[in-house]
Each structure stands twice: as C-alpha cells, then as structure tokens.
N, C-alpha and C positions, 0 to 999 in steps of 0.2 A: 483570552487567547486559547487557541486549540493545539492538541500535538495528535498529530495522527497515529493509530497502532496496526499501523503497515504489520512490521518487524511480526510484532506478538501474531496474529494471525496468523501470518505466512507460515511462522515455527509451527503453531497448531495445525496448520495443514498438512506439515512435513513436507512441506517445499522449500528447498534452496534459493537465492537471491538467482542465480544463472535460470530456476527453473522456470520461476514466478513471469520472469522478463521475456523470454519468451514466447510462454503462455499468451500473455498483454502487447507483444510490439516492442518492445522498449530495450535500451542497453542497462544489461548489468548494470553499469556506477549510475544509471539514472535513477535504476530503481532505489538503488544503496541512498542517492542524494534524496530522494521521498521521504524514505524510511528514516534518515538522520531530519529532518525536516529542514532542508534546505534551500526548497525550492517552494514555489504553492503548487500547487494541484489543480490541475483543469477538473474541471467537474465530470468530464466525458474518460479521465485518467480513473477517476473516482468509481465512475460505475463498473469500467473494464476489472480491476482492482478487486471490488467487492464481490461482481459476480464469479472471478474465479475463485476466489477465495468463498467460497458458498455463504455470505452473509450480504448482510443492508449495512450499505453505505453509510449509513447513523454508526454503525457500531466502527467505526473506524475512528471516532470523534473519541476524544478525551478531553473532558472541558479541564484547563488548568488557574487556578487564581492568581 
C-alpha cells in the first residue's frame, strides 16, 4: 500500500491548498481529498503535481507495510 506526500511537499514549498490548486487546474477539496488520500490519482494528476512542486513523481510515494 502507498500514501502519497502531497501535504508534506506542498508545506515545504510554502504553498497553501487554495494555491497548489490553482497552480494544477483543480478545486481546493479536490486537492485537500488527494492529500487525505481519498481518492487514486491519475497519473497525468501526478506529473502536474510533482512538476510544480519541483520534484519526481517517485518522491511523492511512501511505501507503507
């Protein structure tokens, strides 16, 4: 099982949930629903995502046991 680290990133960026969503297309509680991981993630959600967030889509992965 994976949990994505939306949230942590986005903080290290010093971007806001309002900001991030924006930035990518998307509504506020969409992103918020990501971030809680409630939903899956399109892979093409994934790149938008990482690329503003200045890293690789791998580092968004938390492997969990």
């Amino acid at each position: 099982m994976y949990k994505l680290k939306i949230k942590e990133y986005r903080v290290k960026s010093g971007l806001t949930q309002k900001e991030l969503a924006i930035k990518i297309g998307i509504s506020q509680n969409y992103l918020s629903q990501l971030e809680n991981n409630r939903y899956d993630i399109k892979l093409s959600m994934l790149f938008k995502i990482a690329k503003e967030l200045n890293i690789s889509p791998e580092q968004l992965f938390e492997h969990k046991k």
